[in-house]
N, C-alpha and C positions, 0 to 999 in steps of 0.2 A: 766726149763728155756727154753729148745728147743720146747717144749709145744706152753709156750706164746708166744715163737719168732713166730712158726706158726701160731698161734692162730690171733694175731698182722698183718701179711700180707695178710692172709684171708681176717678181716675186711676192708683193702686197698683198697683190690683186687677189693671186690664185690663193694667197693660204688665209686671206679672208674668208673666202670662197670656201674652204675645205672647213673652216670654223664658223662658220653660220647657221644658225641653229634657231632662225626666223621660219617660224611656224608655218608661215606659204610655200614652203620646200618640201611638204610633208605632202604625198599622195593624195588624193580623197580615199582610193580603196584602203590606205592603213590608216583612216581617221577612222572608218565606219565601223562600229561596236570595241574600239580602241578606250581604253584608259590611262598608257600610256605604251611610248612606243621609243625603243634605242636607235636614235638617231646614227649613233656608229660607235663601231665598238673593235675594240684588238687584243685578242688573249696572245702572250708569245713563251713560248716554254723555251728556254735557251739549255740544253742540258752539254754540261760537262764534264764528267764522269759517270759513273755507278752511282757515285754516291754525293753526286753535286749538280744543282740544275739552278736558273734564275725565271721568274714566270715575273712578266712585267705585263699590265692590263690596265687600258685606256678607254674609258666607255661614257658617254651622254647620254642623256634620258630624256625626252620631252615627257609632262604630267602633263596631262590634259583636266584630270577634273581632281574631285577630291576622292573620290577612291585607287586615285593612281597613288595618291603622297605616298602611299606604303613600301613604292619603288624608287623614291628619290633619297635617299639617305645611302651612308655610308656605312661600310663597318667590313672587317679582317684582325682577324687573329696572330697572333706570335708567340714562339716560344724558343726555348733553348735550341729544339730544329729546325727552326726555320723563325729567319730574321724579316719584318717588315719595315720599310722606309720610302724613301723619295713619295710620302703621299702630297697630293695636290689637289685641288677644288674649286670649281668657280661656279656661279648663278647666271644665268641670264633671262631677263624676260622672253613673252611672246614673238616679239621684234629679232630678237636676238641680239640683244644689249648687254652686254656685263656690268651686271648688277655690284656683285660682289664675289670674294674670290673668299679659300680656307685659311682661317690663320693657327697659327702651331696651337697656340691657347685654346682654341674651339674644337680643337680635337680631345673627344675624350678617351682617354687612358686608364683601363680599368679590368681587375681581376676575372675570370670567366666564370665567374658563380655559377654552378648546379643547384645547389643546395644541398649536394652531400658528399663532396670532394673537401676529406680534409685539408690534404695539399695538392698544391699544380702548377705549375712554370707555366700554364699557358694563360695569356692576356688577349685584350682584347682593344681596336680602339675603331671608333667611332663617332659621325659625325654628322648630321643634318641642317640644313640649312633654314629648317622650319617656316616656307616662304609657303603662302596663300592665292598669290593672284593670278590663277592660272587662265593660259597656262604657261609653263615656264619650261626651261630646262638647265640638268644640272649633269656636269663635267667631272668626271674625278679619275684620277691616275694614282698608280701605285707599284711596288717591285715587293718580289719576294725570294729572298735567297736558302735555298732548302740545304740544309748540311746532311742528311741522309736521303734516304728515294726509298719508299716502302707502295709509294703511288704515286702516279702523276696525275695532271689534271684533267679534270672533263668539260669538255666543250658543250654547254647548254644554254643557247643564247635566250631563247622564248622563256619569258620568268614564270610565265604562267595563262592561264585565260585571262582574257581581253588584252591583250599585248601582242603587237605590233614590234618587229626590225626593221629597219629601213636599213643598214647596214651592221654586217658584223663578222670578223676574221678569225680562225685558230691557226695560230703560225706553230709550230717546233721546227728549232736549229737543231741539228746533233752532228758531233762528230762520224766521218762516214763508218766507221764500223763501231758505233753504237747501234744495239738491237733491240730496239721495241716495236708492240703490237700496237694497232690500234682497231677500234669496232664502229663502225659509222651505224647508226639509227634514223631512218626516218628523213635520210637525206640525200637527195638526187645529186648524179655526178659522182666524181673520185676526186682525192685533192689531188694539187698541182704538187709537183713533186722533181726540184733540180736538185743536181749533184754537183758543187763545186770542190770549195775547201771545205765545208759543209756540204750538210745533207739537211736540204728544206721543205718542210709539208707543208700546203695551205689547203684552208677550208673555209667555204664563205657561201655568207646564207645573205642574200637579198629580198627586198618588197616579201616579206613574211608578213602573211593577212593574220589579222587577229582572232580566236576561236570562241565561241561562247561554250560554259562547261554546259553538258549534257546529262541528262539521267544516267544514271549505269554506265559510266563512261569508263575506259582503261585507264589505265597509269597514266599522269603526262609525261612517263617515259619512250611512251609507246606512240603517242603523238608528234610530239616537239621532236625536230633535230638535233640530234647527239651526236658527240663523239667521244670515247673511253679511247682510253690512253694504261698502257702499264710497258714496266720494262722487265725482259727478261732477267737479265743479272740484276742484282740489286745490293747497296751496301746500306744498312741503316742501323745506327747503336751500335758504329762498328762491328757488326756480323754481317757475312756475306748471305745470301741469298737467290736463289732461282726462282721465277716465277713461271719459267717455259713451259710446268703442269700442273695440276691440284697437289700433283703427288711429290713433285719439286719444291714446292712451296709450302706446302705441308713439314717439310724436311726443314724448314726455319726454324717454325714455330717450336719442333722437336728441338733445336739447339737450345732456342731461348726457355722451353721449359726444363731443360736437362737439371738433375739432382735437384730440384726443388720442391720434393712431396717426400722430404722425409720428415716424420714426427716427432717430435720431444716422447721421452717414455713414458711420463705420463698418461698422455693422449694416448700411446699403443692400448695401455693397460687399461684405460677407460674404452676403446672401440672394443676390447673383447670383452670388456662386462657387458657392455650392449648387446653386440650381435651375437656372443657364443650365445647364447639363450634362447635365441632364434632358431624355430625348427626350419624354415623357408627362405628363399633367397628373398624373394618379395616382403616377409618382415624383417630380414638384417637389414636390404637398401631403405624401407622406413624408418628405421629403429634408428639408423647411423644419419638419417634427413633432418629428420626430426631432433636429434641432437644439434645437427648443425643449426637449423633453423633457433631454438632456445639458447644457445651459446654466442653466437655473431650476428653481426648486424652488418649490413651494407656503407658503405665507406670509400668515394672514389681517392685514389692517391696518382696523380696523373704528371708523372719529373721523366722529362726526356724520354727515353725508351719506353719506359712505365706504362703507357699507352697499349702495349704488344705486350709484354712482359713481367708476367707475374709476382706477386712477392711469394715466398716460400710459405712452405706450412708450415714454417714454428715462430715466424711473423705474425700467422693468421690467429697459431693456438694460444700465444702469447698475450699478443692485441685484442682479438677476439672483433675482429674487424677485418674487412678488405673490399674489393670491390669485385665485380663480375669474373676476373681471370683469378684474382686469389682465391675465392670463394670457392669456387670452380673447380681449382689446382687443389684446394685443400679437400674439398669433397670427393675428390678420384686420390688424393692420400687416405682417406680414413679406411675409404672400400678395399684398397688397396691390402691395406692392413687386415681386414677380414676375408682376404682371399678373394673377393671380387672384382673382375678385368671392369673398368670402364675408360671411356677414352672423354678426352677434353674437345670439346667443339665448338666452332666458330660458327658465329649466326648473324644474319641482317634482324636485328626485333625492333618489334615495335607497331601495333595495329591497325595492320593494313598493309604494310610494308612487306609484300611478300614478292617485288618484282626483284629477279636475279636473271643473272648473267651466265647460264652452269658452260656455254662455250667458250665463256673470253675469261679467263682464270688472269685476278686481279684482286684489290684487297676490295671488297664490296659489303664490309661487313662491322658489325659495331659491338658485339656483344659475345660472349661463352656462356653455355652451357655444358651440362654431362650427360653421355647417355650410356647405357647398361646394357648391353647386351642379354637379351633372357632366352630361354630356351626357344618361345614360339614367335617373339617379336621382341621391340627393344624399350627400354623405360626411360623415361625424360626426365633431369632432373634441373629446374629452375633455383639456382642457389643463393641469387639475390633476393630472392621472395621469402620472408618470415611466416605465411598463413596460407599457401596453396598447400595442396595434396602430394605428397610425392608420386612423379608418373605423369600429374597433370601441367601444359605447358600453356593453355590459356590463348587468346588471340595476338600476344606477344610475343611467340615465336614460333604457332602452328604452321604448318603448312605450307614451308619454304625450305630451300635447301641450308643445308650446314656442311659443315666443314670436320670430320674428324680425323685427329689424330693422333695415328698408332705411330711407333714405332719404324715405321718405312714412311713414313708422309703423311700426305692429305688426303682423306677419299669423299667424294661429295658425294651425299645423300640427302634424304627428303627428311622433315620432322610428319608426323601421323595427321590426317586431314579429318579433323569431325567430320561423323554424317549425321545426318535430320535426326536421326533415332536416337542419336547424344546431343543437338541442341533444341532441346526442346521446353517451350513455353503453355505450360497448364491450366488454365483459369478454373475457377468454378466459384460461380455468383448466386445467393441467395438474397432474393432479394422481393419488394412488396413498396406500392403506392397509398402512399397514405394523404389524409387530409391538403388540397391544395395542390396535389400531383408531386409532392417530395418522394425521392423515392429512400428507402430504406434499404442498406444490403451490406449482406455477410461475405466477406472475399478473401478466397484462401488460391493463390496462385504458389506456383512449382516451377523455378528454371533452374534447367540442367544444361551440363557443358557450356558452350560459351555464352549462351544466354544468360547465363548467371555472371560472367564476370566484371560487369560493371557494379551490379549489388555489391560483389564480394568485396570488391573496393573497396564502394563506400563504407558497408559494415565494419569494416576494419578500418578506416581513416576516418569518420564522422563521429560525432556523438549521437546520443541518442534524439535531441532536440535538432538536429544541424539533419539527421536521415528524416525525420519527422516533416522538418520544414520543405527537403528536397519531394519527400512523397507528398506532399500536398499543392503541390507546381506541377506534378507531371503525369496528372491524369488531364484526359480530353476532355473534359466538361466544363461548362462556363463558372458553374460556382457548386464547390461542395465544399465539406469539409470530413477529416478520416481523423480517426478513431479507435484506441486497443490496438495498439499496433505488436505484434508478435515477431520475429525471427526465429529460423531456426536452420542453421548450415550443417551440411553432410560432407566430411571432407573425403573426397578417392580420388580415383584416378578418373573419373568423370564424375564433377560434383554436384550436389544438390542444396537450392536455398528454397524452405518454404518463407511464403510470406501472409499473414493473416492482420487485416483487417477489418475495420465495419466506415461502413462511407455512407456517407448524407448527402444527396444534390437534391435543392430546392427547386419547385418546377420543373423536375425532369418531363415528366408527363404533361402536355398542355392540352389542355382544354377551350374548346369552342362550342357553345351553346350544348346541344345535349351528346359532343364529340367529345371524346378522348383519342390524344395520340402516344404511342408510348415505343420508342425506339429497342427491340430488345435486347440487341446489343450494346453494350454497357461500357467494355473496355478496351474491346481490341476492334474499332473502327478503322478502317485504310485511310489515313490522314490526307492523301490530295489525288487526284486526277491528274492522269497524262496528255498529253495534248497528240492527240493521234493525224494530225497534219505540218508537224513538224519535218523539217527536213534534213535526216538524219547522218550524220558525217561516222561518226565516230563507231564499234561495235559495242555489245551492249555485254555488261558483265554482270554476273553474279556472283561474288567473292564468298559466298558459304554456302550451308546447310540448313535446315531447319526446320522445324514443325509444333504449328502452333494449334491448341485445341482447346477449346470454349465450350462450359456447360453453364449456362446461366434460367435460373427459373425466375421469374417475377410472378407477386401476387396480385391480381386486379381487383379493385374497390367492387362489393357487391353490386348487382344491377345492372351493368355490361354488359354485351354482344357484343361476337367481333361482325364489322360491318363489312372492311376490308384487312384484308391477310394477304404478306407478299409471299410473293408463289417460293419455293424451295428452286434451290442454284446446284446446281453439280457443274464443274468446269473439267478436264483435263487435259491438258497438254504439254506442249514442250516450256512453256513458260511456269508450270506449276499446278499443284492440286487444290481447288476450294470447292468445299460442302458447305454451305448453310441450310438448314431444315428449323422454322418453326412450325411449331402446334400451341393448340388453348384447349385443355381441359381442365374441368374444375376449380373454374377461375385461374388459370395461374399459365401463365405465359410459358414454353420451355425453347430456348435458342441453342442449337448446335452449331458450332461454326469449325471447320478444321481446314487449315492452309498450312501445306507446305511448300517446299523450293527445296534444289538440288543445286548446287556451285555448277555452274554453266556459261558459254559465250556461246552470243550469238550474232549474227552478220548486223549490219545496220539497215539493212531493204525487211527484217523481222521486224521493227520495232513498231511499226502499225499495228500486228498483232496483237505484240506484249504490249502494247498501249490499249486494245482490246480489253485484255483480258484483264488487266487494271482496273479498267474502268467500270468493270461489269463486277466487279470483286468491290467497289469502292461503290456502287450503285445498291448491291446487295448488302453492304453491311451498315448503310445508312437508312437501309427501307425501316418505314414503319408500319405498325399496326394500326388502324384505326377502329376502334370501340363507340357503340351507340347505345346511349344510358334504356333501361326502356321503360314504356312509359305508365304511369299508375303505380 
């Protein structure tokens, strides 16, 4: 009896022990620059067929302050394929006391809202505990039973900068002759790996020190510990599938899009009034764009498969609606129709988003476009967009690979990379100091290619009063106000917005006894300094192209001398090109300024430099002139 009474408090003991989540167990080195930090965590993929797996995932969080809350909340999705349940929940304070635990009621349960999904089976539920007195932490478990397999899970335990693990596992069970890949990132060792009646992976990241984000820093794909996960075979929407190459996998998508671009006769009869009339291949693919574009609108319809799998083109001609893959499907129908090959392709979009995987072939991708094959290169067509240029694909899906495909599969290729000579920013300022040091000025700026596509937005989703308000927020000066404001868009295949205004800042120019100071750079100042004794971990990225050029004149109130003038800056190097040159003739101030940059990495032992060369770019474009009244 005295046995079991031992025996009995042992088991207590230790799984108290294993559930203690008293803040004095936590390292100091993962307290330091920490906001919060996973106390322990178990992702486990149980798969049991092609086309059946269960991912059941148990994880704690300690919040240390208030910018961690953002990490203490719940939430997972479900739909038609793939069921969730057994969730659970509990609080504890600092102590490690349970506070309070999830009840069914407090879980909210609720549709996935986009904002442009007419319909969708998929749900969402979620649940926070909304607790203040940090720091605490919060507990939550859950299962997911997937009825197809088009991907498995990825193991990413670090949520982000300032985040700390103190413990966290990727388990997968499989049957032993199940065959999947997997790709490890940024993570030392190999998992452990027995052969039973199963076949078992583990993967486990310990005392994971927390990062501060950096300048110019890579992907946190490229940082954090990963692991990607895909399976060869695969069953999903009841069609079979191969993912063993691009070109195997490709051959899916070829099923799921099979006989579904054919047209109502109408639509035939309307694509040859279009394009026969067209003497060039380049105005039938705009002629037939630009139809699409005035005719449909975007419209996610996201039921089971629908996800992967298109609606047909006499859905789309019908409706005059659909989403990325119909749109898409219906746009390589109409070309179709006018004799023109183009193929459907799969894309990761979305701004900034250009880190892929072209080794580990897996679905990694969220979005279709089309592209066209031309005689000397190929033409992009963005079909969910009602106001871009045909040809033009914008920072939304530049510069990363896609996926197309033909008739034999998938073949991965690259979308077109702007250079500096297509993204470019123009200024030209006229302008004059009047009474008081206000300064007075005429401003007619030019961005081309992706410089322009935040404009392009808003001139197409703002009003005129809503762009007015956004342009008097987001110049650098402490107080002005703008004026006359003008548009005017060029649409191609690399576009152009001018923009024309007149601007007012009060006390631009200050004065001290018989001093004037007058800054002659007006618009395109270098907004902060780098810290050139930092100690640099990470490499330093440049995710574009660009080139930016400043002609600004100022007129100076009679009676002036310059007393001091800063000297002219030439830089060049591997970090970038900056000219600035002023002169004062004639009363009137003249500022050149031209900086560009080339998409570029560089090592992190460079960044003193490129903190250099910042800094003397951000020294130069804040220099002033100073003027001395004269006297009599």
């Amino acid at each position: 009896m005295k046995k079991y009474v031992l025996l009995l408090m042992l088991v207590v003991s230790v799984t108290s022990k294993a559930q203690n989540y008293d803040v004095k167990f936590i390292p100091d080195s993962l307290l330091k620059n920490a906001d919060a930090i996973t106390r322990v965590e178990e992702l486990k993929l149980t798969i049991f067929s092609t086309s059946s797996a269960r991912i059941t995932h148990k994880w704690a969080v300690t919040v240390l302050n208030e910018a961690g809350a953002r990490f203490a909340g719940y939430s997972n999705s479900y739909s038609s394929m793939q069921e969730l349940s057994n969730i659970s929940g509990d609080l504890y304070d600092a102590n490690g006391a349970k506070l309070k635990s999830v009840k069914r009621k407090d879980i909210a349960d609720m549709s996935m809202e986009d904002g442009f999904s007419l319909m969708q089976d998929a749900r969402i539920k979620q649940h926070n505990f909304y607790y203040a007195q940090y720091p605490y932490t919060i507990q939550y478990e859950d299962e997911v039973n997937l009825k197809g397999i088009i991907g498995l899970p990825t193991w990413s335990p670090v949520e982000g900068q300032r985040y700390a693990v103190q413990s966290s596992s990727f388990i997968i069970e499989a049957p032993l002759d199940y065959k999947f890949r997997y790709k490890e990132l940024n993570y030392e060792g190999k998992p452990v790996i027995t052969n039973n009646k199963l076949a078992m992976y583990q993967w486990n990241v310990s005392n994971f020190k927390p990062f501060i984000r950096e300048p110019y820093q890579p992907y946190y794909r490229e940082i954090i510990p990963m692991v990607y996960t895909a399976p060869n075979k695969f069953v999903y929407g009841k069609v079979e599938g191969d993912m063993s190459t691009w070109l195997s996998y490709g051959k899916y998508q070829v099923e799921l899009n099979k006989g579904r671009d054919e047209l109502p006769e109408n639509i035939k009869q309307e694509v040859h009034r279009i394009a026969d009339v067209q003497t060039t291949k380049t105005e039938k693919i705009k002629a037939l764009y630009n139809y699409l574009q005035a005719n449909t609108r975007y419209i996610s319809i996201q039921l089971g498969i629908g996800g992967l799998q298109p609606f047909d083109a006499k859905y789309v001609a019908t409706n005059r609606y659909g989403d990325c893959k119909a749109l898409s499907n219906y746009m390589k129908a109409l070309l179709k129709e006018a004799g023109i090959e183009s193929f459907y392709s799969i894309i990761h979009a979305g701004e900034g988003e250009k880190y892929y995987l072209p080794d580990f072939v897996s679905d990694q991708t969220n979005h279709i476009i089309v592209s066209v094959p031309m005689e000397k290169d190929t033409m992009w067509l963005e079909c969910t967009n009602q106001t871009i240029a045909a040809g033009y694909l914008g920072s939304f899906t530049d510069d990363r690979y896609a996926l197309l495909i033909k008739d034999d599969g998938g073949h991965l290729v690259k979308t077109p990379a702007y250079a500096k000579k297509q993204n470019v920013v123009c200024r030209k300022v006229e302008a004059e100091i009047v009474a008081g040091g206000q300064l007075m000025a005429r401003v007619e700026n030019t961005y081309t290619g992706l410089e322009q596509d935040d404009l392009h937005g808003m001139l197409n989703a703002y009003t005129p009063d809503e762009l007015l308000k956004y342009l008097k927020k987001s110049i650098d000066l402490p107080t002005y106000d703008v004026a006359k404001v003008n548009y005017n868009e060029q649409k191609d295949r690399i576009p152009t917005i001018s923009e024309k205004y007149e601007l007012s800042a009060p006390n631009y120019a200050s004065a001290t006894g018989r001093r004037l100071f007058v800054q002659p750079n007006v618009l395109s100042r270098e907004a902060f300094k780098l810290s050139d004794v930092e100690d640099r971990k990470f490499d330093i990225i440049y995710d574009f192209s660009f080139s930016h050029l400043d002609t600004t004149t100022i007129k100076i109130p009679a009676g002036y001398a310059v007393e001091a003038m800063p000297k002219n800056v030439t830089i060049k190097n591997k970090f970038g090109e900056y000219e600035m040159a002023i002169t004062f003739q004639n009363g009137t101030i003249t500022f050149l300024r031209r900086y560009e940059r080339s998409s570029n990495r560089f090592k992190p032992s460079e960044y003193k430099d490129m903190a250099a060369f910042y800094n003397e770019m951000y020294k130069a474009d804040h220099a002033k002139v100073v003027f001395v009244k004269n006297e009599g």
